[in-house]
N, C-alpha and C positions, 0 to 999 in steps of 0.2 A: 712631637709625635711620640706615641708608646709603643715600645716592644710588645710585639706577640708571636706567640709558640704556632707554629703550624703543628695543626692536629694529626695531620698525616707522615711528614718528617720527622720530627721535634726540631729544628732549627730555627732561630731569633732574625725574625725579621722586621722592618718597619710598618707599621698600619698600614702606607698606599702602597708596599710592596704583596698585596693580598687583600684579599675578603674575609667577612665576617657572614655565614650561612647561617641560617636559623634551619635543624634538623626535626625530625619528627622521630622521636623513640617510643616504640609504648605508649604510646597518646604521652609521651613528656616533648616538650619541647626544648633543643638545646642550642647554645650557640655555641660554631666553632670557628678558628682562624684558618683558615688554608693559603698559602704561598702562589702564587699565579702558577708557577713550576705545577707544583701536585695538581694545582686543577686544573689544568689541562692534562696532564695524565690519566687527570678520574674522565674527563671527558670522552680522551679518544676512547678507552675503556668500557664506556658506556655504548659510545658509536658503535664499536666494535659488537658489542653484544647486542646489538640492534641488527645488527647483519651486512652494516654500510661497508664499499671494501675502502681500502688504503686510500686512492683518489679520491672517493667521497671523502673520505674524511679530511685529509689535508684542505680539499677546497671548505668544507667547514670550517675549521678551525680556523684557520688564512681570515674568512670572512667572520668570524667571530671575534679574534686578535684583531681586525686591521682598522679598527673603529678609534 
């Protein structure tokens, strides 16, 4: 397995320790590495700004991790 940078961190993590997103910039399209850590952060984050409260969210996440 290869090291990669979480794009959100910078910390070295292994491949199955994270994903690899393909973003949309600018009509460019990029790919980045994100650490399971950050992306769940970027999620609640998102939830959040969607309006869900704390309880929504945990039981999301919960059912999103428990796969």
């Amino acid at each position: 397995m290869s090291k990669k940078y979480c794009f959100e961190c910078n910390q070295h993590f292994e491949e199955h320790d994270g994903k690899m997103l393909i973003l949309n910039n600018d009509d460019k399209i990029t790919w980045h590495f994100y650490c399971f850590s950050c992306l769940k952060i970027w999620s609640v984050r998102a939830l959040k700004a969607n309006g869900l409260s704390e309880k929504e969210i945990k039981k999301t996440i919960f059912k999103n991790t428990s796969n």
